[in-house]
N, CA, C and O atoms as CSV, one atom per row, in Angstrom:
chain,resi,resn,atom,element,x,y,z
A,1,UNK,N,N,8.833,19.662,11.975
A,1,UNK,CA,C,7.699,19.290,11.167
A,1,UNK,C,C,7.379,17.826,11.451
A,1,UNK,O,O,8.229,16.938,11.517
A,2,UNK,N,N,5.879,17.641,11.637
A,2,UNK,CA,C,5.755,16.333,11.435
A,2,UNK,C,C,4.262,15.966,11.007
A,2,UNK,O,O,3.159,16.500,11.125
A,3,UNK,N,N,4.675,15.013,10.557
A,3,UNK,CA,C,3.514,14.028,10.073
A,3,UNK,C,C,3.285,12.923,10.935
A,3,UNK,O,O,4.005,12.169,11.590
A,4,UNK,N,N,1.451,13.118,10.640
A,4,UNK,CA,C,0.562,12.302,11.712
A,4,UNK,C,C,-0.912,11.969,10.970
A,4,UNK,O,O,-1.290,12.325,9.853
A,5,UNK,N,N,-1.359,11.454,11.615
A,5,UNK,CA,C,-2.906,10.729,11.535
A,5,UNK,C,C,-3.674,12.173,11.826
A,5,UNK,O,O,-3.377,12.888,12.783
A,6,UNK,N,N,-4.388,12.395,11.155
A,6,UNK,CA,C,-5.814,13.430,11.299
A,6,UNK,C,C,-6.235,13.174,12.497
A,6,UNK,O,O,-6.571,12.015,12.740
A,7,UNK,N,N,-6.301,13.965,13.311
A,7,UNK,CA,C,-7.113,14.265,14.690
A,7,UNK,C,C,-8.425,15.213,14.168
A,7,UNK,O,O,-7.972,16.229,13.641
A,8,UNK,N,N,-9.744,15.197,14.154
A,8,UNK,CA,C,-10.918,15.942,13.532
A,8,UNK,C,C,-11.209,16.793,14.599
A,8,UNK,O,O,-11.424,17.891,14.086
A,9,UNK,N,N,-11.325,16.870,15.762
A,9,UNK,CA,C,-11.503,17.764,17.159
A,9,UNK,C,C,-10.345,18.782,17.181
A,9,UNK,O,O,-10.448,19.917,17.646
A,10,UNK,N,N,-9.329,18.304,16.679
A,10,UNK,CA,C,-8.182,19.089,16.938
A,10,UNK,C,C,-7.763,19.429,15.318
A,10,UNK,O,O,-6.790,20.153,15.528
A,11,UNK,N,N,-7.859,19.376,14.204
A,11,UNK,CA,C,-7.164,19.164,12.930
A,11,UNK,C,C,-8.030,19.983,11.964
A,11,UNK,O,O,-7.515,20.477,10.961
A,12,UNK,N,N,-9.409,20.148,12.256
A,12,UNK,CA,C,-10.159,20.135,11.105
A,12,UNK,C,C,-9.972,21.927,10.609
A,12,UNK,O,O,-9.753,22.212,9.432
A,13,UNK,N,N,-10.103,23.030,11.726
A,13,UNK,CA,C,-10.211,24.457,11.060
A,13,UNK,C,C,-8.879,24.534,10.402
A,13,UNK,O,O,-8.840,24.846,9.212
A,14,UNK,N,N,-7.573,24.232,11.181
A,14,UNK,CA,C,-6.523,24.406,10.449
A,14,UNK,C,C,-6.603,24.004,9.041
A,14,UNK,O,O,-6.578,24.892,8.189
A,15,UNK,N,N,-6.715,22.501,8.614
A,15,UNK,CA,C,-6.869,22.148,7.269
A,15,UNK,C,C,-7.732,22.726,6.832
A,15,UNK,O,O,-7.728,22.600,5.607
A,16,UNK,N,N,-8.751,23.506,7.285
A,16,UNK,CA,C,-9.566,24.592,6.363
A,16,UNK,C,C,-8.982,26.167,6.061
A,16,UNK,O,O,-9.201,27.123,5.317
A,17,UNK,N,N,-8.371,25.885,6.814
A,17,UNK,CA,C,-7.384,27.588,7.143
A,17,UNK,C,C,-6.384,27.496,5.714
A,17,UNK,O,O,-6.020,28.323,4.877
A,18,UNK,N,N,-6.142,25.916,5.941
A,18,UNK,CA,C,-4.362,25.850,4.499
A,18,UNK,C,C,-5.672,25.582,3.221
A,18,UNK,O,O,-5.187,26.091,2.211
A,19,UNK,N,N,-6.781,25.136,2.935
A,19,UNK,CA,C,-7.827,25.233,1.612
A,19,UNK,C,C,-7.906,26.790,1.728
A,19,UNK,O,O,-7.294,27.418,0.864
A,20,UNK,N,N,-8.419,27.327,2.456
A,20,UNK,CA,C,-8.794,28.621,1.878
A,20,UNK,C,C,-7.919,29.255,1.314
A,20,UNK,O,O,-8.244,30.104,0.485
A,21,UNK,N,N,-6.707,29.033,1.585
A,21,UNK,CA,C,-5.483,29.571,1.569
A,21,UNK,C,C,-5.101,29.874,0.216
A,21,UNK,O,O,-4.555,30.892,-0.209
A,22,UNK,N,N,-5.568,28.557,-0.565
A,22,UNK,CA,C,-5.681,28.472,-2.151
A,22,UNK,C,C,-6.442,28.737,-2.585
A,22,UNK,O,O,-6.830,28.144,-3.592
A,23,UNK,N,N,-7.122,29.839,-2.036
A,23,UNK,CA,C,-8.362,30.460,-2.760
A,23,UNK,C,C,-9.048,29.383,-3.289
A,23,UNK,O,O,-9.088,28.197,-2.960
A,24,UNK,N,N,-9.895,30.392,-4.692
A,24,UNK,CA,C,-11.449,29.553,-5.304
A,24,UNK,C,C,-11.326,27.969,-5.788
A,24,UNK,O,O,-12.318,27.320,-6.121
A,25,UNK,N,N,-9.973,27.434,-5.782
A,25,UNK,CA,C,-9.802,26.343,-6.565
A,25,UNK,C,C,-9.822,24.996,-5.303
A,25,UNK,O,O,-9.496,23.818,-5.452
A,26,UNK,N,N,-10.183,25.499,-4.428
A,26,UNK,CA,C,-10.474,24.068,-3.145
A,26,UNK,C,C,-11.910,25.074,-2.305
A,26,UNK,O,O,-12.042,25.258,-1.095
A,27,UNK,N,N,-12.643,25.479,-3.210
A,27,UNK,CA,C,-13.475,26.412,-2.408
A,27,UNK,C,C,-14.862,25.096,-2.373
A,27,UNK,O,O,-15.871,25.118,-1.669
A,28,UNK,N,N,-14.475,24.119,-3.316
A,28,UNK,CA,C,-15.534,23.043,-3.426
A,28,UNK,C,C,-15.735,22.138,-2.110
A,28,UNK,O,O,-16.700,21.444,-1.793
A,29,UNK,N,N,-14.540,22.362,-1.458
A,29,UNK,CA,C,-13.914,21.818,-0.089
A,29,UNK,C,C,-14.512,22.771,1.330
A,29,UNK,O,O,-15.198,22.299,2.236
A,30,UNK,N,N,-14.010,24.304,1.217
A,30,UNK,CA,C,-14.097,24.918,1.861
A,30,UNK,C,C,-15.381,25.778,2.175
A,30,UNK,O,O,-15.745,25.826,3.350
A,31,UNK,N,N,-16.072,26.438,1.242
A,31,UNK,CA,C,-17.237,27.084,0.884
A,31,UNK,C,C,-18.271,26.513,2.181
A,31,UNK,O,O,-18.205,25.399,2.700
A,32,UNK,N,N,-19.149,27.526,2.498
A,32,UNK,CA,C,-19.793,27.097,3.650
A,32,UNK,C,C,-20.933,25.874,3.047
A,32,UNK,O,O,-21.351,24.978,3.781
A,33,UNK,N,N,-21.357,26.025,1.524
A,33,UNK,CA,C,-22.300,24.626,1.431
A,33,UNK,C,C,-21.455,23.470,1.638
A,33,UNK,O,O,-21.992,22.641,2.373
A,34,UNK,N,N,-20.135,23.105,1.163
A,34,UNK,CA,C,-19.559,22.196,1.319
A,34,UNK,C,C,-18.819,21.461,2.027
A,34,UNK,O,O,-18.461,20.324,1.718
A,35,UNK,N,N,-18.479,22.165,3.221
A,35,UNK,CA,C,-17.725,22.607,4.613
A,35,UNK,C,C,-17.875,21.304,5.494
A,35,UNK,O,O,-16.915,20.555,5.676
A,36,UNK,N,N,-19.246,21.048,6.083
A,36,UNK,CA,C,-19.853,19.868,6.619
A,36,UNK,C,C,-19.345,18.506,6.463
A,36,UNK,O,O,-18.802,17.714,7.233
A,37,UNK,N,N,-19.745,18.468,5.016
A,37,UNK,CA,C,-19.595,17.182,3.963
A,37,UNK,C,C,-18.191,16.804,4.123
A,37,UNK,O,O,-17.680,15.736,4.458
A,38,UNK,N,N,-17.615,18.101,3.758
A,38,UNK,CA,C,-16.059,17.744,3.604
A,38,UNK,C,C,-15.659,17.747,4.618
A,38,UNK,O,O,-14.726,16.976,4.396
A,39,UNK,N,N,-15.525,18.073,6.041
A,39,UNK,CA,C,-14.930,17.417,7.473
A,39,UNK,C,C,-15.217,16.101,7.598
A,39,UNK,O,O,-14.502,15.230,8.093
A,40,UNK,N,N,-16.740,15.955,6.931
A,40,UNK,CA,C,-17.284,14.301,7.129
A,40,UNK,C,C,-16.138,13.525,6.783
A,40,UNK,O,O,-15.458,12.808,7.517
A,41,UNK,N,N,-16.013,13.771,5.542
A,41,UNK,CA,C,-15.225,13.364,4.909
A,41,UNK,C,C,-13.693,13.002,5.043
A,41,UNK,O,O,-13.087,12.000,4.663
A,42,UNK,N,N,-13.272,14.099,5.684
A,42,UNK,CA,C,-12.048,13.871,6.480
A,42,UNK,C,C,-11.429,13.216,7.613
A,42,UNK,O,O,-10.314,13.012,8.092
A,43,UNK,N,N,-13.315,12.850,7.942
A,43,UNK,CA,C,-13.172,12.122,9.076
A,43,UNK,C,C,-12.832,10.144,8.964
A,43,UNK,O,O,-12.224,9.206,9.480
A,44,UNK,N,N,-13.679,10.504,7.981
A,44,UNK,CA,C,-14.045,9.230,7.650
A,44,UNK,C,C,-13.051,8.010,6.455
A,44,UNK,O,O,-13.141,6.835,6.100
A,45,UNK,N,N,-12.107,9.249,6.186
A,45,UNK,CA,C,-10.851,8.969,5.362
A,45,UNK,C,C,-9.660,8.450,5.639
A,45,UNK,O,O,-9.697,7.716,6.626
A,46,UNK,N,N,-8.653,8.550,5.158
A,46,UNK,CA,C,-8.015,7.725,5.464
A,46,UNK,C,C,-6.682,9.405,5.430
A,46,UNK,O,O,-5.893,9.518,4.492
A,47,UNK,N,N,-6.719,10.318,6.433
A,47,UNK,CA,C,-5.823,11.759,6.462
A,47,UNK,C,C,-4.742,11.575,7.140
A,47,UNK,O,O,-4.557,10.870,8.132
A,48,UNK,N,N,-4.035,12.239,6.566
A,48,UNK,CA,C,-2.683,12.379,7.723
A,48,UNK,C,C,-2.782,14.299,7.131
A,48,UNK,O,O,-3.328,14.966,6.251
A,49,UNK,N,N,-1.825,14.489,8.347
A,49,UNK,CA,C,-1.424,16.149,8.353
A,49,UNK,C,C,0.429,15.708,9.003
A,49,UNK,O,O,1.086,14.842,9.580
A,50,UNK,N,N,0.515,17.258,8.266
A,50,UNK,CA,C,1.999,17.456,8.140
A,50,UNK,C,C,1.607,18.949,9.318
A,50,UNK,O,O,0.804,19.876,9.207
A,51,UNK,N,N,2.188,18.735,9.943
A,51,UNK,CA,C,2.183,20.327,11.340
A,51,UNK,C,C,3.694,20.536,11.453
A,51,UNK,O,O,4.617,19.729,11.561
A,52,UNK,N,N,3.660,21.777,11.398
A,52,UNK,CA,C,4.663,22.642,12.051
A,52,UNK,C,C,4.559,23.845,12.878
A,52,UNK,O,O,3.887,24.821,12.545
A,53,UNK,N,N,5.329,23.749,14.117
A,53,UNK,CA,C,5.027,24.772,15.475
A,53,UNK,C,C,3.396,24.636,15.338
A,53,UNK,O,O,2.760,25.637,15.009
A,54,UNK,N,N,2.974,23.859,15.497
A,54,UNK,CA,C,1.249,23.970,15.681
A,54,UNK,C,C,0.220,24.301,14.772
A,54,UNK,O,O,-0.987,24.318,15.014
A,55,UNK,N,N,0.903,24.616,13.488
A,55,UNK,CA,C,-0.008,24.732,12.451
A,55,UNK,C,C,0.020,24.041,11.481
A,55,UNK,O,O,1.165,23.729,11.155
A,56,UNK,N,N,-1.009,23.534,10.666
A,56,UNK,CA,C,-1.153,22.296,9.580
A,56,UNK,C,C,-0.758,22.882,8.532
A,56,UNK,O,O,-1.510,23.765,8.119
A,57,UNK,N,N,0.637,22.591,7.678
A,57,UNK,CA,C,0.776,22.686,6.560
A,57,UNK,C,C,0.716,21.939,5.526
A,57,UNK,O,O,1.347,22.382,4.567
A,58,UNK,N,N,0.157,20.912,5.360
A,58,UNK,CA,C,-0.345,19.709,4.415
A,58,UNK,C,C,-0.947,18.826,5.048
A,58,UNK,O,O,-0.841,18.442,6.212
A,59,UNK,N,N,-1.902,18.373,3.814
A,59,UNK,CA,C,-2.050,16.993,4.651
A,59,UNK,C,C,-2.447,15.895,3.226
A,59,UNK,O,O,-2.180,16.217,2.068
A,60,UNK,N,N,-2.957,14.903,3.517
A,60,UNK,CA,C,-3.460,13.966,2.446
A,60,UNK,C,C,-4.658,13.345,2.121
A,60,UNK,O,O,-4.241,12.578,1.254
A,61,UNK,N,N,-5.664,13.163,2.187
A,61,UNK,CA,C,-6.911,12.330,2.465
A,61,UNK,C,C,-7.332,10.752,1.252
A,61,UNK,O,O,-8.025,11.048,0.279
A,62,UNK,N,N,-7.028,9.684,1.347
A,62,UNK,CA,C,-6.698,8.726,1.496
A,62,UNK,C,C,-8.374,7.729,1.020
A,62,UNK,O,O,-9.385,8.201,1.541
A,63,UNK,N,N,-8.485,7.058,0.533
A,63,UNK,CA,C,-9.788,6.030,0.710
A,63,UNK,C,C,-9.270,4.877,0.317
A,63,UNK,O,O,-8.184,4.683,-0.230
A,64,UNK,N,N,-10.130,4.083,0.633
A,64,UNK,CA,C,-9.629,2.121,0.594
A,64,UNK,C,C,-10.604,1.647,-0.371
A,64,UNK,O,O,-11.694,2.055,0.029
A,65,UNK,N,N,-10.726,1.099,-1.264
A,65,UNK,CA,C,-11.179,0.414,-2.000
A,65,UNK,C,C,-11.506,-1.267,-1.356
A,65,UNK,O,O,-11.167,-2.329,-1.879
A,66,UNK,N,N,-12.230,-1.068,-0.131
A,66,UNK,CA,C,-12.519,-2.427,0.314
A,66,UNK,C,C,-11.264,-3.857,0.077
A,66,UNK,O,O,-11.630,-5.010,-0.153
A,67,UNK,N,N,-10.041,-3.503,0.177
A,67,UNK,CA,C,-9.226,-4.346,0.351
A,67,UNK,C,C,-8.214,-4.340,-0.899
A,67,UNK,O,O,-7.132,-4.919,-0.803
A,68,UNK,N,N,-8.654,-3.564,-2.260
A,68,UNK,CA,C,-8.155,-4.083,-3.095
A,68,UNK,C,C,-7.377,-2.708,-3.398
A,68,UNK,O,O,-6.284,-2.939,-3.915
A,69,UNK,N,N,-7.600,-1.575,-3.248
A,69,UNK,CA,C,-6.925,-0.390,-3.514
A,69,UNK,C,C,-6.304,0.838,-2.755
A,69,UNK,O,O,-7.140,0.885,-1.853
A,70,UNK,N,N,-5.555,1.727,-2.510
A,70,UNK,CA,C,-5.906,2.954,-1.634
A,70,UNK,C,C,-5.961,4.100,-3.240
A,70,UNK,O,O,-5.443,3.992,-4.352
A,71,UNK,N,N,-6.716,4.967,-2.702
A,71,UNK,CA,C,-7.221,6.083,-3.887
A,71,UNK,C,C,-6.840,7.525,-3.405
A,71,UNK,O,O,-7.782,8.298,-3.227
A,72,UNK,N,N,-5.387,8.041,-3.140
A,72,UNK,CA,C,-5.027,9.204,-2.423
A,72,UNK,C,C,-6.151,10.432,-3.526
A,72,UNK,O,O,-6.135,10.285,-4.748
A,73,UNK,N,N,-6.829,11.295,-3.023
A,73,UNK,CA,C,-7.937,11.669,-3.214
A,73,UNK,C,C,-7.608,13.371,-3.196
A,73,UNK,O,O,-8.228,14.158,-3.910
A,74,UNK,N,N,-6.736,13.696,-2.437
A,74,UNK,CA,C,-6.185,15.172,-1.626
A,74,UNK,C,C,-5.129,15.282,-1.461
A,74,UNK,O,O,-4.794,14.480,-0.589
A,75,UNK,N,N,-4.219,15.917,-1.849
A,75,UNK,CA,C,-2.877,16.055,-1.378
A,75,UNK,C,C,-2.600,17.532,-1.732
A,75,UNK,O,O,-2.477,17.895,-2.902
A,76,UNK,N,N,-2.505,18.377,-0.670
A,76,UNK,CA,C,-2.183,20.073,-0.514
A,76,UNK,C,C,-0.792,19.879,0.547
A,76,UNK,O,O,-0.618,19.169,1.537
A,77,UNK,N,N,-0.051,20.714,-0.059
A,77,UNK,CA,C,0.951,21.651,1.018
A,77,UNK,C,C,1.500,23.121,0.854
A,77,UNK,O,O,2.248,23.575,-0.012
A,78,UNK,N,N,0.942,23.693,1.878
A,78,UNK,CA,C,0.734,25.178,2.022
A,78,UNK,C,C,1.859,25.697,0.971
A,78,UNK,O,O,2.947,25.205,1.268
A,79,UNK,N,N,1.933,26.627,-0.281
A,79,UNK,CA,C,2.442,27.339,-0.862
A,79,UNK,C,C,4.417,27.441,-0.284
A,79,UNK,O,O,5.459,27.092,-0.838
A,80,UNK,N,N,4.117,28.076,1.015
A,80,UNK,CA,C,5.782,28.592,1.688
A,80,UNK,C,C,6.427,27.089,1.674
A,80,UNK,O,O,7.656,27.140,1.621
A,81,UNK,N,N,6.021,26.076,1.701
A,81,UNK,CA,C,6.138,24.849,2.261
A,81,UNK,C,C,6.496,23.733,1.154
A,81,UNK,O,O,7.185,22.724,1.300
A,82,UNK,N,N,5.808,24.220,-0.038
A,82,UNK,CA,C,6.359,23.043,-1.060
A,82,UNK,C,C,7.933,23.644,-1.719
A,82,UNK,O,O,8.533,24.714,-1.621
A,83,UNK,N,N,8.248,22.137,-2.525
A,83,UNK,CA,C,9.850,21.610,-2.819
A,83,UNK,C,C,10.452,20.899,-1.648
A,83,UNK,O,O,11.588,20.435,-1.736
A,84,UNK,N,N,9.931,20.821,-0.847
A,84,UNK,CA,C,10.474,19.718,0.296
A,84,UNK,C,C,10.533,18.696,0.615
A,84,UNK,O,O,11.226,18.127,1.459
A,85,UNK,N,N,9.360,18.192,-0.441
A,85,UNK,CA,C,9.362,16.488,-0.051
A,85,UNK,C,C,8.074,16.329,1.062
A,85,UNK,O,O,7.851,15.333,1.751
A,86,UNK,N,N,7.274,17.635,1.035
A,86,UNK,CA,C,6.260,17.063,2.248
A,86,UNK,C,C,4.989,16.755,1.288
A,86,UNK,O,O,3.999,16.486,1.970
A,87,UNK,N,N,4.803,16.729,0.222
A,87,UNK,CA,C,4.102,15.775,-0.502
A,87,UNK,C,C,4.332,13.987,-0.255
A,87,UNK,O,O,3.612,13.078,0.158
A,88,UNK,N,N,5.213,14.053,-0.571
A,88,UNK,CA,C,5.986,12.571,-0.257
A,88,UNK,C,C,5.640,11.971,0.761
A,88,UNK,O,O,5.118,10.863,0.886
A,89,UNK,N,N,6.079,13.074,1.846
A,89,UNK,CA,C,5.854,12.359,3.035
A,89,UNK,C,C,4.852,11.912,3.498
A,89,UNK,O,O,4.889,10.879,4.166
A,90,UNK,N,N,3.549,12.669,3.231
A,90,UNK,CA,C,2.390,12.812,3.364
A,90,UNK,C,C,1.872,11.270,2.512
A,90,UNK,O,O,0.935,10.587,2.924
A,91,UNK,N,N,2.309,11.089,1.856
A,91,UNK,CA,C,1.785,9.202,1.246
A,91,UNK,C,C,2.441,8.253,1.916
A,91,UNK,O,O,1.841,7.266,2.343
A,92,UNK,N,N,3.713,8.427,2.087
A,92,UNK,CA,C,4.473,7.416,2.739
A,92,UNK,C,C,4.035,6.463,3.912
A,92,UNK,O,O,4.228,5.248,3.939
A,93,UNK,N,N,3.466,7.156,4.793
A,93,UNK,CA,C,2.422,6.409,5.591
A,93,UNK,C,C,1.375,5.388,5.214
A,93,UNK,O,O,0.881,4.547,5.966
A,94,UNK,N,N,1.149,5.559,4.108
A,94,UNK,CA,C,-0.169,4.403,3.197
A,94,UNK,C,C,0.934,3.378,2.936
A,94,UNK,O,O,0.138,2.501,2.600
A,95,UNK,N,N,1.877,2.900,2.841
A,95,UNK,CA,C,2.836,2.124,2.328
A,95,UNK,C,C,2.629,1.218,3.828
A,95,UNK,O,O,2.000,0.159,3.800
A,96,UNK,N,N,3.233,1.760,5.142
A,96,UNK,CA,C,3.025,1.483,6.120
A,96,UNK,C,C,1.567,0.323,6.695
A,96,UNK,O,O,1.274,-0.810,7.077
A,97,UNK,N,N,1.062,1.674,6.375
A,97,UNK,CA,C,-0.540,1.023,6.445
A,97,UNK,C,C,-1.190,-0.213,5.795
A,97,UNK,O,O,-1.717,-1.262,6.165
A,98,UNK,N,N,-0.855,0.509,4.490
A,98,UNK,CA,C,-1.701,-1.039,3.701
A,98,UNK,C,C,-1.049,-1.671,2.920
A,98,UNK,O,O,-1.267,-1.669,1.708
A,99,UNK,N,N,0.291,-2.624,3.755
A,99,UNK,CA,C,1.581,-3.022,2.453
A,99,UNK,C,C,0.800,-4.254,1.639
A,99,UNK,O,O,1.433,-4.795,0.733
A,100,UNK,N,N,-0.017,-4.533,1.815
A,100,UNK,CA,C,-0.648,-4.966,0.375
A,100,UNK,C,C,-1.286,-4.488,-0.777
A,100,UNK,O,O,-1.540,-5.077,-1.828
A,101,UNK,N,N,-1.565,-3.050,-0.343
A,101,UNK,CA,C,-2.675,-2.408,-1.218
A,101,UNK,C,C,-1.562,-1.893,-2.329
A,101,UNK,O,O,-0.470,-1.451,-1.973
A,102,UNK,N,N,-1.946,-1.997,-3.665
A,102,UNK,CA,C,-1.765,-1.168,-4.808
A,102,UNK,C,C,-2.292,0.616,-4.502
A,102,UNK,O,O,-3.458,0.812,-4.156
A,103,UNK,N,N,-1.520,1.563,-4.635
A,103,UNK,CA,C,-1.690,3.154,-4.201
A,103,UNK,C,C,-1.469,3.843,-5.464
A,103,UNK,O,O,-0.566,3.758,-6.296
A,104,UNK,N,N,-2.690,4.659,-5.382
A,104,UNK,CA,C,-3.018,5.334,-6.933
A,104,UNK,C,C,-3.393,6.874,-6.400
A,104,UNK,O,O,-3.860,7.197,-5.308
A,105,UNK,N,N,-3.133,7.481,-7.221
A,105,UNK,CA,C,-3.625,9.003,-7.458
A,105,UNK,C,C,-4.619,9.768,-8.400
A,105,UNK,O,O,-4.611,9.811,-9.630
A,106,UNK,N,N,-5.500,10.375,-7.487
A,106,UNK,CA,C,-6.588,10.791,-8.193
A,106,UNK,C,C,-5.906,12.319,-8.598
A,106,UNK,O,O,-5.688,13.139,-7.706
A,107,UNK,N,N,-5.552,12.654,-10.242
A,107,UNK,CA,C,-4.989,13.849,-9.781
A,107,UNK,C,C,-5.585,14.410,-10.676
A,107,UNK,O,O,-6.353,13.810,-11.427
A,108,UNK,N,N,-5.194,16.359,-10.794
A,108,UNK,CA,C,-4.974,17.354,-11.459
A,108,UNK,C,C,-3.823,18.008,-11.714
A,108,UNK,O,O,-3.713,19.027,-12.397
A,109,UNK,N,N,-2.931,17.391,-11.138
A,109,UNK,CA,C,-1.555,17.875,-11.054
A,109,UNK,C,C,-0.665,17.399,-11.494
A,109,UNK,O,O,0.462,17.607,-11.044
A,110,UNK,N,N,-0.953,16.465,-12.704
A,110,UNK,CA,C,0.020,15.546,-13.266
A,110,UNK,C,C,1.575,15.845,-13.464
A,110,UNK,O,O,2.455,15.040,-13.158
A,111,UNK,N,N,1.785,17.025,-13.980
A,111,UNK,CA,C,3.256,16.969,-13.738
A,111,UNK,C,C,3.766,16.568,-12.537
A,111,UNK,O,O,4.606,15.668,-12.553
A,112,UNK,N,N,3.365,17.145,-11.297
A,112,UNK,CA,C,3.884,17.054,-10.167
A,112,UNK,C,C,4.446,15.148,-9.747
A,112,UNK,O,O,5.613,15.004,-9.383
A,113,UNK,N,N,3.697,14.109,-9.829
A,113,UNK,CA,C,3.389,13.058,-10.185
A,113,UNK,C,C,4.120,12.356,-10.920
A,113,UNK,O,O,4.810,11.390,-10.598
A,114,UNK,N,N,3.933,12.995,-12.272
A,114,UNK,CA,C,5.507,12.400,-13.044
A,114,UNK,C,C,6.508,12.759,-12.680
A,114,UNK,O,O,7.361,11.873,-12.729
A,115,UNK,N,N,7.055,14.265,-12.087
A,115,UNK,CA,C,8.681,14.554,-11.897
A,115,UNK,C,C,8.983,13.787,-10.736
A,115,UNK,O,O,10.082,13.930,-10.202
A,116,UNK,N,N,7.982,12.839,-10.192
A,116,UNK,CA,C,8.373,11.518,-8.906
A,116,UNK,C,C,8.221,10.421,-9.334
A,116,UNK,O,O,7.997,9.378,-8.721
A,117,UNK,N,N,8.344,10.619,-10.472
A,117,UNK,CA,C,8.423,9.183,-11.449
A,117,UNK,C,C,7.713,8.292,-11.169
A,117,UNK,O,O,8.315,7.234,-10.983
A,118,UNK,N,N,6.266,8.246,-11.012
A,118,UNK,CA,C,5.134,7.171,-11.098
A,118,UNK,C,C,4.478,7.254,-12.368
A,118,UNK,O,O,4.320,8.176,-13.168
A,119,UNK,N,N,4.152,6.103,-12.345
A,119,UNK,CA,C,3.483,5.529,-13.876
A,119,UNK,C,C,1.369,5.921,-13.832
A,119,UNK,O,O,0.396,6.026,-13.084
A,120,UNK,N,N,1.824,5.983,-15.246
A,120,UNK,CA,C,0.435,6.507,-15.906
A,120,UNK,C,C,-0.399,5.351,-15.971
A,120,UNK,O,O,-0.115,4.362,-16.647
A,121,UNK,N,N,-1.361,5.460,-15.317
A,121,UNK,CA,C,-2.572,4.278,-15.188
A,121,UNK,C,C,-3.678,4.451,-15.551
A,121,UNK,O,O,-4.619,4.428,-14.758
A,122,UNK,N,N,-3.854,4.711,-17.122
A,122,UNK,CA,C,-5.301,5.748,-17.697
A,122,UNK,C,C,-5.105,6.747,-17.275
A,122,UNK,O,O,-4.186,7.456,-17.686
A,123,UNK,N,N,-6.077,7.159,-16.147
A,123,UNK,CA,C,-6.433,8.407,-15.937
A,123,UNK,C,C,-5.862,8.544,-14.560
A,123,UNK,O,O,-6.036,9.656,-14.062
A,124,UNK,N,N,-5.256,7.717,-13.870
A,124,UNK,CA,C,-4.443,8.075,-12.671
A,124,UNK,C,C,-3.228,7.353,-12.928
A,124,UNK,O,O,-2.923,6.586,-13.841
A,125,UNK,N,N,-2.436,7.876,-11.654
A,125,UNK,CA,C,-1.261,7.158,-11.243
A,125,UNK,C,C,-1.293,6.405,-10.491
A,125,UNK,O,O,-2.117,6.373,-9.578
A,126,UNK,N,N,-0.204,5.426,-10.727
A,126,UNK,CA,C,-0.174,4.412,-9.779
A,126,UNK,C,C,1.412,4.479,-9.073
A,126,UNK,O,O,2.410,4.500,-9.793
A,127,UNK,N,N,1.468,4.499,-8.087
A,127,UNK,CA,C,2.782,4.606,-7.352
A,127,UNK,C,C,3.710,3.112,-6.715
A,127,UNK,O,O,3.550,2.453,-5.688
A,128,UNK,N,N,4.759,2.980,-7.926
A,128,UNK,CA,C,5.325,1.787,-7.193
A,128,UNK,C,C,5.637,1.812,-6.225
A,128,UNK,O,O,5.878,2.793,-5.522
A,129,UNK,N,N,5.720,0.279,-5.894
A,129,UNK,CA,C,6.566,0.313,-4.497
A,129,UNK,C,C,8.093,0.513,-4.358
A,129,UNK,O,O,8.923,0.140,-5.188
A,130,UNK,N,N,8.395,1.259,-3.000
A,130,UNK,CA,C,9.890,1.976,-3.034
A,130,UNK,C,C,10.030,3.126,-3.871
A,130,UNK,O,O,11.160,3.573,-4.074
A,131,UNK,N,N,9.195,3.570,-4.295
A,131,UNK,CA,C,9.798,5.172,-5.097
A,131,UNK,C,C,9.710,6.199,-4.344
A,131,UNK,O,O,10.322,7.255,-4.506
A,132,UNK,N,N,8.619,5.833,-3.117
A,132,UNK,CA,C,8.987,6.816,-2.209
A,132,UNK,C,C,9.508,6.700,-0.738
A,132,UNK,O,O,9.782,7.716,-0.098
């Protein structure tokens, strides 16, 4: 397994292959009106993907707040695939990237979030540094 930077020529049907995967609840993502937008989007983000034997089983999609923030936005890993830590891994790279930036989570999944022990920031999380 590994984790990497979004390739869009090479990356994009797979990460549509692991949304559909979750049915109607990323169909806002996947759905043919929204399809476009959202590769744009992926392009233009800040993604990594998690692959194994050649197929994308997670990935993350990422935005910058012009210097002052990163706003993890997406974070899926294929059903067979979670309890492993490839959530984790999948942020760990933003640490790398922007060791100045403060890294927050836009979520719906709040438990998931707290049982990795990051702190409640209103309406997101904020992820210290070193917890992951």
């Amino acid at each position: 397994m590994t984790i990497r930077k979004y390739r869009p020529e090479h990356d994009f049907l797979g990460t549509l292959a692991l949304m559909e995967s979750e049915g109607e609840e990323w169909s806002c993502y996947w759905g043919e009106k929204y399809r476009a937008a959202y590769q744009k989007s992926l392009e233009q983000s800040i993604t990594y993907v998690a692959e194994s034997d050649g197929e994308i089983i997670g990935f993350s999609r990422s935005i910058e707040d012009f210097g002052f923030y990163i706003y993890i936005c997406d974070l899926l890993v294929h059903v067979d695939f979670r309890g492993m830590g490839l959530g984790e891994q999948l942020m760990t790279p933003l640490y790398d990237q922007f060791p100045n930036h403060e890294l927050f989570v836009m979520s719906d999944v709040d438990a998931y979030y707290v049982k990795l022990g990051f702190t409640r920031e209103g309406s997101i999380f904020k992820l210290p540094k070193g917890i992951l």
